[in-house]
Backbone and ligand atoms as CSV (ligand in chain L), in Angstrom:
chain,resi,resn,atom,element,x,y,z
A,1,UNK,N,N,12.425,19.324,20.090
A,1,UNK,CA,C,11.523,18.682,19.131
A,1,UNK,C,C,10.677,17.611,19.824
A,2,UNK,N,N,9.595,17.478,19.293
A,2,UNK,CA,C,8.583,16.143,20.106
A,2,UNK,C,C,8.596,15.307,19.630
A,3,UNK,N,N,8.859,14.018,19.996
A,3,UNK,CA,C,9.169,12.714,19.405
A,3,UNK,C,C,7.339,12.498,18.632
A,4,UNK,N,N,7.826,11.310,18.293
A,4,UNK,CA,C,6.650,10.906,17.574
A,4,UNK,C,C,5.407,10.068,18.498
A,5,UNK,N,N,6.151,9.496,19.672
A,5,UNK,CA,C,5.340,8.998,20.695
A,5,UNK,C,C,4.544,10.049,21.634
A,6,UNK,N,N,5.344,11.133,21.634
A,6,UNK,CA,C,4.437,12.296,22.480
A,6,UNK,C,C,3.998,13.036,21.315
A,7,UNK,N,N,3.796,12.669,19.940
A,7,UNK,CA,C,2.781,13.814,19.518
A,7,UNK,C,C,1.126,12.358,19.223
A,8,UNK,N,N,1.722,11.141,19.335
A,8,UNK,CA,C,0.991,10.118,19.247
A,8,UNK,C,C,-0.376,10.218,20.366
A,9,UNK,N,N,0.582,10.001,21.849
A,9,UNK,CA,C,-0.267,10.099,22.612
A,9,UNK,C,C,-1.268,11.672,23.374
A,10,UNK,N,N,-0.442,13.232,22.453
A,10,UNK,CA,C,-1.608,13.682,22.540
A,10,UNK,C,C,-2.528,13.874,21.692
A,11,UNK,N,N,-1.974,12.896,20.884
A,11,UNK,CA,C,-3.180,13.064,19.390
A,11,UNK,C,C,-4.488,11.784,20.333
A,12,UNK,N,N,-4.267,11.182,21.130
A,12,UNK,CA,C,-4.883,10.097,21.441
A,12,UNK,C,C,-5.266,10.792,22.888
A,13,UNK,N,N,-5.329,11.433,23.666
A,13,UNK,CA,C,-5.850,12.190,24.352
A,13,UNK,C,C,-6.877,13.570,24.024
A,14,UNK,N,N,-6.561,14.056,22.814
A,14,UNK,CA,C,-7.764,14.892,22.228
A,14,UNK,C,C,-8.217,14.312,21.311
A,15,UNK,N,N,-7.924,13.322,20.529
A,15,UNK,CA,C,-8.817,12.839,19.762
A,15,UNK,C,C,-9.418,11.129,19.956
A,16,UNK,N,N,-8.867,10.061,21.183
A,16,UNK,CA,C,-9.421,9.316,20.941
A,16,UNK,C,C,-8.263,8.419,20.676
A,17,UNK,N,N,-8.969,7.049,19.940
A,17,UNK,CA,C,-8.523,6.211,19.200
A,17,UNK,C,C,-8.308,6.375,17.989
A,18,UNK,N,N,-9.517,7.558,17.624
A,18,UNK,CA,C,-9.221,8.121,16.249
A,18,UNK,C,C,-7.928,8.585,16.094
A,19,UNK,N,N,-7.489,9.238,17.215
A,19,UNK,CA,C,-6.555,10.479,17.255
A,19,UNK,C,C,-5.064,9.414,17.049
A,20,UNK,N,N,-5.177,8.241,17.735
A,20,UNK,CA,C,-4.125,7.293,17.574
A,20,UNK,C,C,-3.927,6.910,16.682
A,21,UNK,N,N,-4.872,6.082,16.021
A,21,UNK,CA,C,-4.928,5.480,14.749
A,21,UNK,C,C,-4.558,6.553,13.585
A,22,UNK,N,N,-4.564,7.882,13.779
A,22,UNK,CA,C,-3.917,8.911,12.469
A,22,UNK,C,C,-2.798,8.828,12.817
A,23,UNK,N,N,-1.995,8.389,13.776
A,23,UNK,CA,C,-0.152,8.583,13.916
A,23,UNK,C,C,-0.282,6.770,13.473
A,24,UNK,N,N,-0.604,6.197,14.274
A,24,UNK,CA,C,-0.517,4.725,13.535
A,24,UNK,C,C,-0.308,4.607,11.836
A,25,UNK,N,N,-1.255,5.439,11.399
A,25,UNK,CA,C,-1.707,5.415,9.674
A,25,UNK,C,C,-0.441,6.297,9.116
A,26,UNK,N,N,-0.100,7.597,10.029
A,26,UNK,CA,C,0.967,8.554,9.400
A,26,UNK,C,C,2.155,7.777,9.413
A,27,UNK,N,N,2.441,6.967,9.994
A,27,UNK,CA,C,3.878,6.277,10.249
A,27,UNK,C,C,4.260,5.118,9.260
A,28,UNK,N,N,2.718,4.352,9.108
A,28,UNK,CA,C,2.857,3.111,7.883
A,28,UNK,C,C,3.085,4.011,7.347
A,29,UNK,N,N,2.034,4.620,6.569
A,29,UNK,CA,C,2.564,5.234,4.846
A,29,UNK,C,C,3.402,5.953,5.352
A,30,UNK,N,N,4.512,6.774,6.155
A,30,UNK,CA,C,5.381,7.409,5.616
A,30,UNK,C,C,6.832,6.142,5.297
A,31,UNK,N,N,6.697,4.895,6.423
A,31,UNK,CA,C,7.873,3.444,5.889
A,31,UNK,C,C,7.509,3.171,4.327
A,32,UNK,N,N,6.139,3.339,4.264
A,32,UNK,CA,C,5.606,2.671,2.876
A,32,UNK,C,C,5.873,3.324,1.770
A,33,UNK,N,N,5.571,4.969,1.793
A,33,UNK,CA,C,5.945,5.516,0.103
A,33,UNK,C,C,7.242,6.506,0.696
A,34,UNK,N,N,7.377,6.173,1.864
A,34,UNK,CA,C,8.522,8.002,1.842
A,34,UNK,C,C,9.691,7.559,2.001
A,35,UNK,N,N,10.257,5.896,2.395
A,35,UNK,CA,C,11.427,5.702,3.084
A,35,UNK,C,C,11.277,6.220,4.593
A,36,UNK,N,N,10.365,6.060,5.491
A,36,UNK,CA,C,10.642,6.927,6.964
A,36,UNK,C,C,10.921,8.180,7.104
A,37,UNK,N,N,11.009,9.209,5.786
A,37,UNK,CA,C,12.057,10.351,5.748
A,37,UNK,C,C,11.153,11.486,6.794
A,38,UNK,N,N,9.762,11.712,6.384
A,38,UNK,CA,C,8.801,12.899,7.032
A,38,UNK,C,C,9.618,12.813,9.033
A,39,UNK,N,N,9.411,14.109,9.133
A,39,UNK,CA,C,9.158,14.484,10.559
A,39,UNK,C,C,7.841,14.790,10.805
A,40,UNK,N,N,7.602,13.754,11.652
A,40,UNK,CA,C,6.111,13.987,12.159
A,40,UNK,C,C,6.350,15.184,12.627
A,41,UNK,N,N,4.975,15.935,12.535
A,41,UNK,CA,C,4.375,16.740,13.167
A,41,UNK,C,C,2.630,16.094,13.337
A,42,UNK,N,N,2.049,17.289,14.604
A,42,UNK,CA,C,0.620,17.193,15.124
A,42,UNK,C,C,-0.446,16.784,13.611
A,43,UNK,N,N,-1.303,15.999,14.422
A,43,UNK,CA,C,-2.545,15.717,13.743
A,43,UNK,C,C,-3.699,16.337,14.239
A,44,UNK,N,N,-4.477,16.481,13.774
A,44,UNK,CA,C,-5.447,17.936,14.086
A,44,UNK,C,C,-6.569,17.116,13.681
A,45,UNK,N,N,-8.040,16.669,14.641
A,45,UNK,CA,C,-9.469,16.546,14.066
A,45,UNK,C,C,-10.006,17.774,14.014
A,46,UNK,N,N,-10.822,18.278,13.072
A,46,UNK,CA,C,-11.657,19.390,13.545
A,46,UNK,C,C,-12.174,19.636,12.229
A,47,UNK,N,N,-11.843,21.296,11.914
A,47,UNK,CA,C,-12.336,21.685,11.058
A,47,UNK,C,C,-10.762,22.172,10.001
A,48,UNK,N,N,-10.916,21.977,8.804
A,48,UNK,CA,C,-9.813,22.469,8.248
A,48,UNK,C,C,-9.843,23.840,7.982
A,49,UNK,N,N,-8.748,24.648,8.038
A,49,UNK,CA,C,-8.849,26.074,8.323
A,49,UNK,C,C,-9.597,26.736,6.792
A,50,UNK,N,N,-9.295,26.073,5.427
A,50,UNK,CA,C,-10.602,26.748,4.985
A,50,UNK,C,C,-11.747,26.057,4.432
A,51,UNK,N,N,-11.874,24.801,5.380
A,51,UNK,CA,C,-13.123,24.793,5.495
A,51,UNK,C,C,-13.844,23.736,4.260
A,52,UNK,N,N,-12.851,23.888,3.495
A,52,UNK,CA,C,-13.363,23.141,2.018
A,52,UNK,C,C,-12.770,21.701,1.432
A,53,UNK,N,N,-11.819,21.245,1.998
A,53,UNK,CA,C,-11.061,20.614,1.489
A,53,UNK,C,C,-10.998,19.493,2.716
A,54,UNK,N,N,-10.827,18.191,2.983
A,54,UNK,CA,C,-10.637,17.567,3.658
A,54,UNK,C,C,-9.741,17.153,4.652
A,55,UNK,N,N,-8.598,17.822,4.175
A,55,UNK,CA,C,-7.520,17.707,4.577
A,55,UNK,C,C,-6.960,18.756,4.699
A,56,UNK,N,N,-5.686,19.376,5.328
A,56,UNK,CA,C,-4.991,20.598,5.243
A,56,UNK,C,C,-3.296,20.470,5.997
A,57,UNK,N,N,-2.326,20.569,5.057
A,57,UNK,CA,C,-1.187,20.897,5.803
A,57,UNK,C,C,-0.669,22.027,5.885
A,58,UNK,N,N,-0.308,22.437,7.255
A,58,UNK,CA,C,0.428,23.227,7.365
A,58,UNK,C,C,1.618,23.966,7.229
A,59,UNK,N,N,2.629,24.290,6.440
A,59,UNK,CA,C,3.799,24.224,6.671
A,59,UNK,C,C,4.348,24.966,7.703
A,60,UNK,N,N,4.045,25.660,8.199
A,60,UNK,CA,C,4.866,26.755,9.148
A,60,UNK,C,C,5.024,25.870,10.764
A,61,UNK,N,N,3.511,25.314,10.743
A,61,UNK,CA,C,3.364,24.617,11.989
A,61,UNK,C,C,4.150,23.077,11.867
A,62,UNK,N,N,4.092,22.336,10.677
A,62,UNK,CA,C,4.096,20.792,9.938
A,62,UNK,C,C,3.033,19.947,11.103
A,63,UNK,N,N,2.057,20.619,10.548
A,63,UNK,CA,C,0.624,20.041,11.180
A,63,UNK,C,C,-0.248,19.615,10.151
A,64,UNK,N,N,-0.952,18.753,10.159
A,64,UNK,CA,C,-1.757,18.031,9.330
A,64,UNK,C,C,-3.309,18.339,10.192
A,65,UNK,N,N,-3.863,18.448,9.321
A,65,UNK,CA,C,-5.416,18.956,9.511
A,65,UNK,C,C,-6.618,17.454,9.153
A,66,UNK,N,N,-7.361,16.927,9.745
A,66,UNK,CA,C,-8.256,16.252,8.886
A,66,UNK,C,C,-9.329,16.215,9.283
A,67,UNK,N,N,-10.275,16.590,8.471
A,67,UNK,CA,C,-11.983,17.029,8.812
A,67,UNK,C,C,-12.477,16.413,9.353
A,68,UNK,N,N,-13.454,16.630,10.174
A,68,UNK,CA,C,-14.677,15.816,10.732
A,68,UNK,C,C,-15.263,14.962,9.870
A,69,UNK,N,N,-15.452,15.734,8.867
A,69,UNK,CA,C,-16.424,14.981,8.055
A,69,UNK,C,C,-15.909,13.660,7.494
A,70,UNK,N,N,-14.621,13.191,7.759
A,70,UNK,CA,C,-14.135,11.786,7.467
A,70,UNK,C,C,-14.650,10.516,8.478
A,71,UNK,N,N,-15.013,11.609,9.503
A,71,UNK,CA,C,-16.103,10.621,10.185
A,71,UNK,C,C,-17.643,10.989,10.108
A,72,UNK,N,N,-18.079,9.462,10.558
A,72,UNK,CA,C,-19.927,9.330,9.952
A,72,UNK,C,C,-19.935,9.030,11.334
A,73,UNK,N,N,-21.748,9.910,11.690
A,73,UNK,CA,C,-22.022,10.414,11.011
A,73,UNK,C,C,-21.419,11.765,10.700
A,74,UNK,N,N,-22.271,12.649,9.489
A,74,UNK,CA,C,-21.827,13.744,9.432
A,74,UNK,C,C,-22.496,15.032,10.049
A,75,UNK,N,N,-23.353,14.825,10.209
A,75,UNK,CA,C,-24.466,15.692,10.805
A,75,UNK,C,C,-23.742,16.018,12.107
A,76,UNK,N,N,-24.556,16.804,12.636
A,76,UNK,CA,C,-24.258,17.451,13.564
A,76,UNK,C,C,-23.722,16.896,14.933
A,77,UNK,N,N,-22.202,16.961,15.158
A,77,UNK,CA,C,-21.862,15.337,15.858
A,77,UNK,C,C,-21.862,15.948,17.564
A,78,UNK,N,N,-22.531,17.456,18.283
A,78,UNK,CA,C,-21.657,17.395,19.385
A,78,UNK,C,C,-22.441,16.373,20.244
A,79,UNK,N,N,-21.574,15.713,21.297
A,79,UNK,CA,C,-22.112,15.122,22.391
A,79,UNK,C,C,-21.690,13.530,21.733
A,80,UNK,N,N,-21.857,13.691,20.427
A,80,UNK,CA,C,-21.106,12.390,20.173
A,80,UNK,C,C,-19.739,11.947,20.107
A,81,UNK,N,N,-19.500,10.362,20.737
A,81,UNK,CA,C,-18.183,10.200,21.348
A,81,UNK,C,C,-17.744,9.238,20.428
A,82,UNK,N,N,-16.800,10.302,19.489
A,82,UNK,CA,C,-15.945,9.349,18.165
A,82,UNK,C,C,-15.202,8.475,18.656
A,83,UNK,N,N,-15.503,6.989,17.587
A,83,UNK,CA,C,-14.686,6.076,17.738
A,83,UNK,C,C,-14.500,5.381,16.404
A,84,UNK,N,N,-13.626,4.622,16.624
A,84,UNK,CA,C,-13.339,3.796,15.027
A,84,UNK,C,C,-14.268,3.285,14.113
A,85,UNK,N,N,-15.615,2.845,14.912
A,85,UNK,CA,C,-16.904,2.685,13.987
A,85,UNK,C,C,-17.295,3.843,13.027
A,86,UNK,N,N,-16.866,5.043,13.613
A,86,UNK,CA,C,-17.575,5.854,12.688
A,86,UNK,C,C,-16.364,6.736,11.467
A,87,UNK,N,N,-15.086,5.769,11.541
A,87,UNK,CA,C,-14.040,6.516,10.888
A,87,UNK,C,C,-13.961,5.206,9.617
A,88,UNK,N,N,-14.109,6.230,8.422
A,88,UNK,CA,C,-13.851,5.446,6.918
A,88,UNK,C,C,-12.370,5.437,6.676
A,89,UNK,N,N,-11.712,4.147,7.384
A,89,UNK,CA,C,-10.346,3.898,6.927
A,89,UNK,C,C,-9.822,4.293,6.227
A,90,UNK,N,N,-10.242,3.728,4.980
A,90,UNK,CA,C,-9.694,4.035,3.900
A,90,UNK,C,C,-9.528,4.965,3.178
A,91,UNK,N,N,-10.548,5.812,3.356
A,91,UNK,CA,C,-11.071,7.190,2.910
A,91,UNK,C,C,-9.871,8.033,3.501
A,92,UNK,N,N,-9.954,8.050,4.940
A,92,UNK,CA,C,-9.097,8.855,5.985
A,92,UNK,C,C,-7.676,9.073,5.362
A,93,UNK,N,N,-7.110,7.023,4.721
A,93,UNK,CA,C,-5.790,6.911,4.955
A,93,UNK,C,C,-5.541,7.783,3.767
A,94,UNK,N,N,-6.352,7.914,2.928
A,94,UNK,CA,C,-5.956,8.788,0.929
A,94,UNK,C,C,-5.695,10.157,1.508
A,95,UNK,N,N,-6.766,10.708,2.344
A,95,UNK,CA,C,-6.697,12.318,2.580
A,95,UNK,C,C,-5.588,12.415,3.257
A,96,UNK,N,N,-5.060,11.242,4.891
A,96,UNK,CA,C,-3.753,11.515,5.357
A,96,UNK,C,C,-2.270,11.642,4.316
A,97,UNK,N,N,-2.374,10.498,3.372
A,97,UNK,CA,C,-1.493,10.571,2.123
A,97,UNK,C,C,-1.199,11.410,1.328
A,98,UNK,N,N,-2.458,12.171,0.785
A,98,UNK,CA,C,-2.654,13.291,0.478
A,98,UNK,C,C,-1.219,14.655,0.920
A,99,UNK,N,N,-2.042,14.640,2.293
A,99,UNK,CA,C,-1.747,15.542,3.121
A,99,UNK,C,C,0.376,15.375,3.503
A,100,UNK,N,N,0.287,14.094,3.403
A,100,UNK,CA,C,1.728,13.594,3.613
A,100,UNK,C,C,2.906,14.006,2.821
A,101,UNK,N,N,1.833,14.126,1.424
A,101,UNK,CA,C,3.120,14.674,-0.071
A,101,UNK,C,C,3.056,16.002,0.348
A,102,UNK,N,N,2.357,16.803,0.807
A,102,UNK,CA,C,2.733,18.300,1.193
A,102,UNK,C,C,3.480,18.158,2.061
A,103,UNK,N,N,3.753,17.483,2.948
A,103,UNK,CA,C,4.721,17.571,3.921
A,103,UNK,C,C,6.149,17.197,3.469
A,104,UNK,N,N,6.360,16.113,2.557
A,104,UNK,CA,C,7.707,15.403,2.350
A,104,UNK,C,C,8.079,16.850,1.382
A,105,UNK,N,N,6.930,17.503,0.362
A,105,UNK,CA,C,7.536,18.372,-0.404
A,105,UNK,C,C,8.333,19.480,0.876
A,106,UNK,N,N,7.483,19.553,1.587
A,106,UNK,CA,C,7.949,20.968,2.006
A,106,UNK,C,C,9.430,20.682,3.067
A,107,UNK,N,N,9.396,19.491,3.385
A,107,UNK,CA,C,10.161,19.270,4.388
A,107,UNK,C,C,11.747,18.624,3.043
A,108,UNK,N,N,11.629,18.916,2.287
A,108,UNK,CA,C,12.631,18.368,1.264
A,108,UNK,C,C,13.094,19.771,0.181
A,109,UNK,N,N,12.671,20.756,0.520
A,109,UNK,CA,C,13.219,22.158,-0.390
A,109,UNK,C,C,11.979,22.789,-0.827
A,110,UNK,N,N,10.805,22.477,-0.857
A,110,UNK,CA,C,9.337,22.644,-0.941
A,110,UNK,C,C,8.859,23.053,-2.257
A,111,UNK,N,N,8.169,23.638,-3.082
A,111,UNK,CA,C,8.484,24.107,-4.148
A,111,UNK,C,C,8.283,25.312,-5.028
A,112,UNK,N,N,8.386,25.502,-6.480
A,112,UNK,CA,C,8.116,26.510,-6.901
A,112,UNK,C,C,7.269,26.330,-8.667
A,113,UNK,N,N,6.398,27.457,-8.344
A,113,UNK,CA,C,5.408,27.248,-9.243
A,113,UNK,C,C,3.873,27.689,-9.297
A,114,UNK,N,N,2.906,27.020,-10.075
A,114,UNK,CA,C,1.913,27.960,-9.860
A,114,UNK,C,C,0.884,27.729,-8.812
A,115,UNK,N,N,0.792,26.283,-8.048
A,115,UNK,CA,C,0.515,26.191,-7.067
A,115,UNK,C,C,0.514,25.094,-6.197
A,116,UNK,N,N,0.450,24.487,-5.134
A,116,UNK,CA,C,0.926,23.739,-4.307
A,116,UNK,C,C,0.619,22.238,-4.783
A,117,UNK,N,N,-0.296,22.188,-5.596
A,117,UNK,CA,C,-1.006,20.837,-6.554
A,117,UNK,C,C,-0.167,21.045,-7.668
A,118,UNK,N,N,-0.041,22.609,-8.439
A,118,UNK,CA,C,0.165,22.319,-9.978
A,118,UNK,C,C,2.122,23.020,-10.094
A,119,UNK,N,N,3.095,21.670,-9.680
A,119,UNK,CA,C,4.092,22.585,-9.554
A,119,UNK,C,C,5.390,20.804,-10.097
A,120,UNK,N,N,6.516,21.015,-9.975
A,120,UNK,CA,C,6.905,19.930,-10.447
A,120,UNK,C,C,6.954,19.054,-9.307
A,121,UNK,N,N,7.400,19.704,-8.495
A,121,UNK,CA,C,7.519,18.636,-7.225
A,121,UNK,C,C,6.169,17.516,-6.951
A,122,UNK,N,N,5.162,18.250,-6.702
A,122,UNK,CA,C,3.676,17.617,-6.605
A,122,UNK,C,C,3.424,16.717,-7.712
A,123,UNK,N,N,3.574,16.751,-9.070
A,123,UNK,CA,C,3.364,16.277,-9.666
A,123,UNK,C,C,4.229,14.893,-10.090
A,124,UNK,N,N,5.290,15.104,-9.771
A,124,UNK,CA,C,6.482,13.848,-9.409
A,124,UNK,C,C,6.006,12.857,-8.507
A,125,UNK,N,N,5.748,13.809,-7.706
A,125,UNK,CA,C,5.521,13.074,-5.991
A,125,UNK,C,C,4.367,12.188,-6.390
A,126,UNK,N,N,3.195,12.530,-7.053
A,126,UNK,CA,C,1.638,12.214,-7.488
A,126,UNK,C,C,2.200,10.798,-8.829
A,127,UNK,N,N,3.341,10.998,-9.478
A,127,UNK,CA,C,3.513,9.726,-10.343
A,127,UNK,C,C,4.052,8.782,-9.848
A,128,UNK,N,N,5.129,9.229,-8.466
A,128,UNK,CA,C,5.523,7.940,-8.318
A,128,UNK,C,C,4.515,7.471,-7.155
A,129,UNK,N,N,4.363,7.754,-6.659
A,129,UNK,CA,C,3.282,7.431,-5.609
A,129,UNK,C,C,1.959,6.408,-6.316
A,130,UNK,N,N,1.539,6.910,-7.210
A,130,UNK,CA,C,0.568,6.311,-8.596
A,130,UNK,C,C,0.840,5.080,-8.918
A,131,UNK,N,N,1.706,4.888,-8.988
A,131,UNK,CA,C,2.508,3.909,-9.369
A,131,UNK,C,C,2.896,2.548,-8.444
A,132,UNK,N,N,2.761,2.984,-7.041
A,132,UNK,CA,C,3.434,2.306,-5.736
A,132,UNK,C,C,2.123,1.728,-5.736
A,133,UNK,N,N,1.434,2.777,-5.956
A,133,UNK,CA,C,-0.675,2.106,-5.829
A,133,UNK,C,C,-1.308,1.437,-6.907
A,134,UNK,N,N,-0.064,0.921,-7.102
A,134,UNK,CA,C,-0.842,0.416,-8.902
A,134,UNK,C,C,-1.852,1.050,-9.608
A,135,UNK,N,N,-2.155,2.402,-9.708
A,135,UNK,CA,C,-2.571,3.019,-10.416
A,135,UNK,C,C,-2.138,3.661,-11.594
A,136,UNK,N,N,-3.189,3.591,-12.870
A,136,UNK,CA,C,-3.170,3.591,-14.059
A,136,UNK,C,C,-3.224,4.858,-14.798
A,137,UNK,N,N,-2.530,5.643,-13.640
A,137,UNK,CA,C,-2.585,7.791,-14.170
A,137,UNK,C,C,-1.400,8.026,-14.067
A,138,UNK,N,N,-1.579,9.141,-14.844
A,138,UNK,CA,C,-0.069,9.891,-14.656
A,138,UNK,C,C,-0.457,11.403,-14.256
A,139,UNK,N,N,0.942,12.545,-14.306
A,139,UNK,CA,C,0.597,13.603,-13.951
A,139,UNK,C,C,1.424,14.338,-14.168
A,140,UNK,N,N,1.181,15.643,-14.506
A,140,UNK,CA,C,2.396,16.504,-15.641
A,140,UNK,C,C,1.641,17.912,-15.187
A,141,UNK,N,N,2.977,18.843,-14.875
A,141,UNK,CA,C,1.957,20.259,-14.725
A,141,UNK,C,C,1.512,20.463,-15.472
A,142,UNK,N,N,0.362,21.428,-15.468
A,142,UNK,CA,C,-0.615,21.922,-16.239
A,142,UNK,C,C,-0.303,23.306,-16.650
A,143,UNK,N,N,-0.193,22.939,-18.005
A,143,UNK,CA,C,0.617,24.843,-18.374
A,143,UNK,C,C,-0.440,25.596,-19.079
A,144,UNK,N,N,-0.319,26.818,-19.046
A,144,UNK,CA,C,-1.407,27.870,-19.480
A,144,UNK,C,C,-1.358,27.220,-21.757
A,145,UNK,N,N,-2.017,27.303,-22.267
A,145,UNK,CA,C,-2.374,27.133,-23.292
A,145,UNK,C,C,-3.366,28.851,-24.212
A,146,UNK,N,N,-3.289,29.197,-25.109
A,146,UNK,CA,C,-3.915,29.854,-25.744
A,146,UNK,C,C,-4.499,29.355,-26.597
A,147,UNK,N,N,-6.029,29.559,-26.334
A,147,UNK,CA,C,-6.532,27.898,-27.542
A,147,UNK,C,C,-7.839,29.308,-27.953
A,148,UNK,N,N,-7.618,29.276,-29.059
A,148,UNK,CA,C,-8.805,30.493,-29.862
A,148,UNK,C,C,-8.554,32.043,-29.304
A,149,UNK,N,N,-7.378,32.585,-28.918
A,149,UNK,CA,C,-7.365,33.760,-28.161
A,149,UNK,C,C,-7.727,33.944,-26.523
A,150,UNK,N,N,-7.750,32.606,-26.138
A,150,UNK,CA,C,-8.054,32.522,-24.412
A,150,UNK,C,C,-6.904,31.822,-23.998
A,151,UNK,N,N,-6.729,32.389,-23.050
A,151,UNK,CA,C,-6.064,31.483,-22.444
A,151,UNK,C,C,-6.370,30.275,-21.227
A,152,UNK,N,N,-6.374,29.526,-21.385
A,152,UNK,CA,C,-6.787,28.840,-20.500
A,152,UNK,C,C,-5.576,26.932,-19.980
A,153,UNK,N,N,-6.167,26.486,-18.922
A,153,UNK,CA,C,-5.169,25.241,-18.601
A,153,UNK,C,C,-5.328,24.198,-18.881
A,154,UNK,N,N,-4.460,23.829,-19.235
A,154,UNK,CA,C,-4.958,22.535,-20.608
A,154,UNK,C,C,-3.727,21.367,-19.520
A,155,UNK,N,N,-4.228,20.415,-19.611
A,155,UNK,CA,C,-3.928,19.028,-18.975
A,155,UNK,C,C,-3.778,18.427,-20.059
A,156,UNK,N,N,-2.549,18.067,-20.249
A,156,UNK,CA,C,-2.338,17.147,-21.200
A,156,UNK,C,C,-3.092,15.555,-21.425
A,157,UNK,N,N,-3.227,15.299,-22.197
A,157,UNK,CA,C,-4.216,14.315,-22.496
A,157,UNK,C,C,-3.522,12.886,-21.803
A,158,UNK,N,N,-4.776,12.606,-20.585
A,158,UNK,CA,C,-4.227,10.913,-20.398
A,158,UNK,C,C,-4.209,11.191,-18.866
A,159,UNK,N,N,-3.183,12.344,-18.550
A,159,UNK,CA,C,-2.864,13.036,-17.341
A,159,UNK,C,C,-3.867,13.562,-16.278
A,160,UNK,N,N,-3.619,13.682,-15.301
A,160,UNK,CA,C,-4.436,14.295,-14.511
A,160,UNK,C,C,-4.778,15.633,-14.318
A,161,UNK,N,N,-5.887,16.080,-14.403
A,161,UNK,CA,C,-6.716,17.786,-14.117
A,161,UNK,C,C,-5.924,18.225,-12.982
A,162,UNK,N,N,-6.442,19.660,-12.751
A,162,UNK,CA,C,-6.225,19.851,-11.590
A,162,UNK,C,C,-6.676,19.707,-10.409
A,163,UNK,N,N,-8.260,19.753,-10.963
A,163,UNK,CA,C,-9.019,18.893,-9.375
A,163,UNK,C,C,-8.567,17.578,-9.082
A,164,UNK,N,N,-8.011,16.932,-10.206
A,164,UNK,CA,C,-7.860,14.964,-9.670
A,164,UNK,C,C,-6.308,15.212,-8.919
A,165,UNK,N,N,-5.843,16.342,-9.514
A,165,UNK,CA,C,-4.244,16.551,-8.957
A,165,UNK,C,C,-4.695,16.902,-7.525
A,166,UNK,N,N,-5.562,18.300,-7.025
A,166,UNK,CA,C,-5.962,18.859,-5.960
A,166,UNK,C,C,-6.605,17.618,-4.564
A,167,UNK,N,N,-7.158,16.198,-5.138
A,167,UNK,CA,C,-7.470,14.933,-4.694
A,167,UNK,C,C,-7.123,13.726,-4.831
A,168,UNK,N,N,-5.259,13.894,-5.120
A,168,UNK,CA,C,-5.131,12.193,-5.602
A,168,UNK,C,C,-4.757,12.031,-3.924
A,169,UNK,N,N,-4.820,10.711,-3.752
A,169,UNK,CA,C,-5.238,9.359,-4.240
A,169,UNK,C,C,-6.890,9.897,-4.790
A,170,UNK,N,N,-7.498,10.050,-3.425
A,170,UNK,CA,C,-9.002,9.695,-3.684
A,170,UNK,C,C,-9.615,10.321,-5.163
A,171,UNK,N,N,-9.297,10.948,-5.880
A,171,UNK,CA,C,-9.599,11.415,-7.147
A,171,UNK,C,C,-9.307,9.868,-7.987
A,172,UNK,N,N,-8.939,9.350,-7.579
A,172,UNK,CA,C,-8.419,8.182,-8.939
A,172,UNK,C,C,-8.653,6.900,-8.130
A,173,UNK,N,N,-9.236,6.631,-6.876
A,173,UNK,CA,C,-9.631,5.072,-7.097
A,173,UNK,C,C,-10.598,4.747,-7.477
A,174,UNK,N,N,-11.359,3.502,-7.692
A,174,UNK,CA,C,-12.506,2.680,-8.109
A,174,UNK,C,C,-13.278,3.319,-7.672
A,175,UNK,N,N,-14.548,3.460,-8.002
A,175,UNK,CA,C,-15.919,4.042,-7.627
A,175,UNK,C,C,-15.758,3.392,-6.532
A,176,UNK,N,N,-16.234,2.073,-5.955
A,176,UNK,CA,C,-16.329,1.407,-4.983
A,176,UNK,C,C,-15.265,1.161,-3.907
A,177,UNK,N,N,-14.621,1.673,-4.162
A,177,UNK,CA,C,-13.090,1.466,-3.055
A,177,UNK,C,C,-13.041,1.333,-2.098
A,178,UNK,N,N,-13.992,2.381,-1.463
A,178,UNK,CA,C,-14.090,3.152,-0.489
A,178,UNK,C,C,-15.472,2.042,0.319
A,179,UNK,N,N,-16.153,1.325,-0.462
A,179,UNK,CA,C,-17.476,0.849,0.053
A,179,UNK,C,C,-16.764,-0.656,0.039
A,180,UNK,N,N,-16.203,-1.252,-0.606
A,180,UNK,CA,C,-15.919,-2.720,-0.259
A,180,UNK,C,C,-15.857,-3.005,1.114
L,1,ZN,ZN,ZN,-3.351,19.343,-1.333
């Protein structure tokens, strides 16, 4: 197994300071909401494998994925040499967090359900976590409903969707959070 210092320093050899500062950031929040429990695994800059989402964990690998695009600029960066000026802290640390509850789920019995956002585990994980952040949401799976002969997914009222589920933290802070 690779300690956490050798997946540190080759995260900081292919990626930088950036690349450091994501094991720096993975290690607070995992003392901060997990108890220390996660086994690190690799941090990955690049592209997330589909491409859409900011973030991506792996389970097979327990690799964490996080987009380019968390760094500015966004445009077309080759030849440019990332450094902490162009990485949105805060932004970064929600998507690493994010990315972190897929890991504690999977690395703790993982789960079952209708999908990796809408299942009990995730949604546990998403209240107490909510909560640690003094935030004012909650979150409850989302069960199929028949409302006029359709069926469709109904979020209980108060609770979180599935896109705010598919993006908490960053789905639920202040407009400005991110800009202070
Ligand atoms: Zn996710």
């Amino acid at each position: 197994m690779t300690t956490f210092a050798e997946l540190k320093k080759e995260g900081a050899q292919l990626f930088g300071e950036v690349g450091a500062w994501a094991f720096d950031e993975w290690k607070r929040l995992n003392e901060t909401y997990f108890n220390g429990k996660n086994i690190a695994g690799a941090i990955v800059w690049g592209s997330t494998p589909k491409g859409e989402s900011l973030g991506y964990y792996s389970v097979t690998e327990n690799l964490i994925y996080l987009h380019k695009h968390l760094m500015r600029p966004v445009y077309p960066t080759s030849g440019i040499k990332w450094g902490m000026r162009h990485l949105n802290k805060k932004f970064a640390s929600d998507v690493l967090l994010h990315e972190i509850i897929h890991q504690t789920i999977h690395q703790t019995g993982g789960w079952v359900g209708e999908t990796s956002h809408n299942n009990e585990r995730f949604v546990e994980e998403v209240d107490r976590i909510a909560k640690l952040l003094g935030m004012d949401v909650r979150a409850k799976v989302i069960k199929q409903e028949m409302i006029q002969g359709k069926v469709t997914w109904h979020a209980e009222p108060g609770c979180l969707t599935l896109n705010e589920l598919s993006e908490f933290p960053y789905s639920s802070r202040p407009y400005n959070y991110y800009y202070e």
